[in-house]
C-alpha positions as CSV (number, residue, x, y, z in Angstrom):
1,X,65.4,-134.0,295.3
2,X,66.9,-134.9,299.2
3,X,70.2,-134.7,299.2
4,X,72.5,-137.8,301.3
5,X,74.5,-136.9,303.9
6,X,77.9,-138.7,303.7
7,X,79.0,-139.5,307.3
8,X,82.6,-139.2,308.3
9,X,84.8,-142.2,307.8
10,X,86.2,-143.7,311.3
11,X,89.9,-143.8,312.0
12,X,91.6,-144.6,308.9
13,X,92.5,-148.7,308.4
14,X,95.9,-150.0,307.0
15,X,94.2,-151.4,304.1
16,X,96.0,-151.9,300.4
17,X,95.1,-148.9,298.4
18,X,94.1,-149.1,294.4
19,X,97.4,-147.2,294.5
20,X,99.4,-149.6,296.3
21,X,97.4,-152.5,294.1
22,X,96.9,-150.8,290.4
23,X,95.6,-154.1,289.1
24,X,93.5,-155.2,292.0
25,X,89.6,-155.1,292.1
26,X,88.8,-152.5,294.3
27,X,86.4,-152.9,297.3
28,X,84.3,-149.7,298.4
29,X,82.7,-150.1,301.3
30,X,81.6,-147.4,304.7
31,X,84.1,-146.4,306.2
32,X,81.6,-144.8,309.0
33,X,80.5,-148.2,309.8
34,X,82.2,-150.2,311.9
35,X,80.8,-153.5,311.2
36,X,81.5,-152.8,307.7
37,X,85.5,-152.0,308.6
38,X,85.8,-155.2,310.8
39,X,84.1,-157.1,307.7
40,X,86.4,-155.4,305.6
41,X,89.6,-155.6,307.8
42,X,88.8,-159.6,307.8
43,X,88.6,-160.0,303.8
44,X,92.2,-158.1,303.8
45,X,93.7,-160.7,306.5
46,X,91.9,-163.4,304.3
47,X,93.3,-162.0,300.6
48,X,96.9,-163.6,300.7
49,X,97.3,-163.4,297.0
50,X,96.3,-159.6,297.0
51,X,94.3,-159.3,294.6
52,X,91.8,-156.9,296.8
53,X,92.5,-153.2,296.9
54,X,90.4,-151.6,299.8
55,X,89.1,-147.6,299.8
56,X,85.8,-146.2,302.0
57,X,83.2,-144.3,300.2
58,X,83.7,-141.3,301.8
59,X,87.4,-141.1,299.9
60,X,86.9,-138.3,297.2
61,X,88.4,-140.7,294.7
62,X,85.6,-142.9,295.1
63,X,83.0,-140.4,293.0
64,X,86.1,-139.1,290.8
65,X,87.2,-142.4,289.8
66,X,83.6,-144.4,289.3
67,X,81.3,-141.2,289.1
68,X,78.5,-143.2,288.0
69,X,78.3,-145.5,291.6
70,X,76.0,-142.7,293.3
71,X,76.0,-142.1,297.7
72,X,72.9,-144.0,298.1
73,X,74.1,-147.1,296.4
74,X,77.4,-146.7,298.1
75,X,75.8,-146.7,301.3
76,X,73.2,-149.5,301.0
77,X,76.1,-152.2,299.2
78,X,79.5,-153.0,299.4
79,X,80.7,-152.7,295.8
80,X,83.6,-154.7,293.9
81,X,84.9,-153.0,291.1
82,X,86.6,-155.8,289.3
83,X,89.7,-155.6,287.2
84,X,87.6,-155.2,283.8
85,X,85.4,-152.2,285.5
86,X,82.5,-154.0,286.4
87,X,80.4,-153.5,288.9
88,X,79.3,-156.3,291.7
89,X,77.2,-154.5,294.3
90,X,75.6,-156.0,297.9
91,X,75.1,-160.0,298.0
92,X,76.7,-160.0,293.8
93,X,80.1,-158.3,295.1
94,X,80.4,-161.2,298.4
95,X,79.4,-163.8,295.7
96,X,82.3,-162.3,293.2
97,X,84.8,-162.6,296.2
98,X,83.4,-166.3,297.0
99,X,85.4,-166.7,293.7
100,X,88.0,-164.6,294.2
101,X,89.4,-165.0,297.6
102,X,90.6,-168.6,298.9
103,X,89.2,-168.6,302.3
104,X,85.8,-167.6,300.9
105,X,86.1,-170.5,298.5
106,X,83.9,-172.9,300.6
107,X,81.4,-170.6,300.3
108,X,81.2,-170.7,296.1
109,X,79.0,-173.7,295.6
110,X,76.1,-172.1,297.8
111,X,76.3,-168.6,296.0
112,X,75.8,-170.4,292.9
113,X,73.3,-172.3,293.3
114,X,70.8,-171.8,290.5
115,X,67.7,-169.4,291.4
116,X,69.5,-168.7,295.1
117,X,70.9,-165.2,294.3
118,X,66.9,-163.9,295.3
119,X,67.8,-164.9,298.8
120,X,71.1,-164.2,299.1
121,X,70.3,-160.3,298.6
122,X,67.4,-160.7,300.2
123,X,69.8,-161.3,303.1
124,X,72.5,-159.5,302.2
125,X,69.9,-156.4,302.2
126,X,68.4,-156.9,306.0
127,X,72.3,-157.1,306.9
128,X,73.2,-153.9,305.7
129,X,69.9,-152.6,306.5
130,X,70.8,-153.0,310.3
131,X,74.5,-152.9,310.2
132,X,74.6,-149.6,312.8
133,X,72.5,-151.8,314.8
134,X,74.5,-155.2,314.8
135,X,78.0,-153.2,315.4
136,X,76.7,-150.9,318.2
137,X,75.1,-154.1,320.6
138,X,78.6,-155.9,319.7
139,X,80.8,-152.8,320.4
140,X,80.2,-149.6,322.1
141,X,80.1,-146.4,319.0
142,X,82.5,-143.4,320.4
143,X,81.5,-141.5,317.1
144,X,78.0,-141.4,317.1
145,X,77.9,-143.0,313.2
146,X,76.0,-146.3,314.7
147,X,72.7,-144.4,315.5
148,X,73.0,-142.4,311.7
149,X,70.4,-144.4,309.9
C-alpha cells in the first residue's frame, strides 16, 4: 500500500478556528494549495453570519478529530463537516454552502437542479484535479507546492 505524502501548509491564514466557532460546520481544505486558500479566504469574507469554521488538512486535528476522512480524500475535495457530523465532500460540500452561506445563495437553484449533481462533480473534479496548475499561471509559487501533483 503507497503511502501519501502530506505537503506543508503555506503561511498560516487568519481564518475562524472550530475553536473560536464550536458550533460552526467546519471546512477542511489544502492548506499547500494556494488556489484552495484564496477560495477559502473568499468564503470567510463572504460568511457574515459565521457559521463557517476554517482548518487545512495538514492541522493534526484534522485526522484526530474526523479519523475516518483519510489524506487522499482530503486532498482530492474540500470537505464540510456540518454541525450534525456529516460529511459533504468536493462539488456536495460547495452545494451544502450554496445553502449555507448568503452570497452563495444565487447559486442554490442551479446546484439543485434534479439529475445535475453528475456534472457539477464532474466539474468540481477537473477543478481540483488541476488546482496547482490554475494557481501557479495566476500567481508565481515561492514554495514549490504548485508543481506537487
Amino acid at each position: 500500500m503507497a503511502t501519501i505524502e502530506v505537503p506543508s501548509a503555506g503561511p498560516e491564514l487568519d481564518l475562524p478556528s472550530p475553536e473560536d466557532r464550536p458550533g460552526a460546520d467546519v471546512v477542511i481544505y489544502d492548506g499547500s494549495c494556494g488556489f484552495c486558500r484564496s477560495q477559502v479566504a473568499r468564503l470567510a469574507r463572504w460568511d457574515t453570519q459565521g457559521r463557517l469554521a476554517f482548518v487545512p488538512l495538514q492541522d493534526p486535528v484534522v485526522f484526530e478529530r474526523y479519523p475516518d476522512l483519510t489524506c487522499e480524500r482530503l486532498l482530492e475535495e474540500m470537505v464540510v463537516v456540518d454541525r450534525s457530523g456529516r460529511r459533504h465532500g468536493g462539488a456536495d460540500a460547495f452545494r451544502y454552502l450554496s445553502r449555507h452561506v448568503r452570497r452563495l445563495w444565487w447559486l442554490a437553484p442551479w446546484m439543485h437542479i434534479p439529475g445535475s449533481m453528475p456534472l457539477w462533480r464532474l466539474v468540481y473534479r477537473m477543478v481540483a484535479r488541476h488546482r496547482y496548475r490554475l494557481w501557479s499561471r495566476q500567481h508565481s509559487c515561492e514554495s514549490g507546492t504548485c508543481k506537487v501533483r
